[in-house]
N, C-alpha and C positions, 0 to 999 in steps of 0.2 A: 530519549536518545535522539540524537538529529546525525546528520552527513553533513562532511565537507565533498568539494572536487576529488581530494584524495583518496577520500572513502569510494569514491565511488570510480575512479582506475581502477583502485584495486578489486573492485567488486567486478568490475569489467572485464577485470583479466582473468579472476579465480571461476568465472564462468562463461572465457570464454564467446564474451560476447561482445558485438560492437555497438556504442549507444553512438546517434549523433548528436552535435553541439544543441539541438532544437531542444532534443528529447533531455541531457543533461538539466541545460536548463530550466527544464519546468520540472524535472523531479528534484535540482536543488531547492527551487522554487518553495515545492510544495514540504520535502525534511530537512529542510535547512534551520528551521524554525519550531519549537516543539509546538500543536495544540494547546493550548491555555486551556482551560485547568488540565487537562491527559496529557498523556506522554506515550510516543511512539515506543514499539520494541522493536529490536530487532528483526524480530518475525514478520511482526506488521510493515515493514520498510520493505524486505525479501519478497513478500509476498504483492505488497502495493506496486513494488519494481516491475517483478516479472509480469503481473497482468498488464499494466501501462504498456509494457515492452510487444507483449504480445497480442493485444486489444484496440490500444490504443484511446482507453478508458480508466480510472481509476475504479477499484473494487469498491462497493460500496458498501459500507459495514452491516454487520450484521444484531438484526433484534431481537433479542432473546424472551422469547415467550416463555419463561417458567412452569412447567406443569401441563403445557399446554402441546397438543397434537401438531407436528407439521405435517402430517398426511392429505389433511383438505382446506379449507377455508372458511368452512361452516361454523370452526371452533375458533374464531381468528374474532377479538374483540371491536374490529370498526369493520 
């Protein structure tokens, strides 16, 4: 999934919130275009949005340790 301009009024408007032209543009910037080889979801776009908006950061994905403890670090492979 990617966004236009338009996508993103109306995203504006159904939550109410004001982006400026700055901030527009670098989150067109950034779903205007899908990752090669992945592909945004919608979620990931919602979710990418609101932290930029309220950070001023892009979230940065997350690693999926299989099987593995996130309670400390000890069991963390590097």
């Amino acid at each position: 999934m990617t966004i236009t301009a338009r996508y993103l009024r109306e995203w504006e408007k159904s939550k109410l919130t004001l982006i400026s032209m700055k901030q527009k543009r670098i989150i067109l910037d950034r779903f205007g275009i899908e990752p090669d080889p992945y592909e945004w979801s919608e979620q990931d776009i919602e979710i990418q949005i609101r932290n930029f908006l309220n950070c001023g950061h892009w979230e940065k994905p997350m690693i999926s340790h299989a099987g593995q403890s996130d309670l400390d670090g000890d069991d963390m492979p590097f």
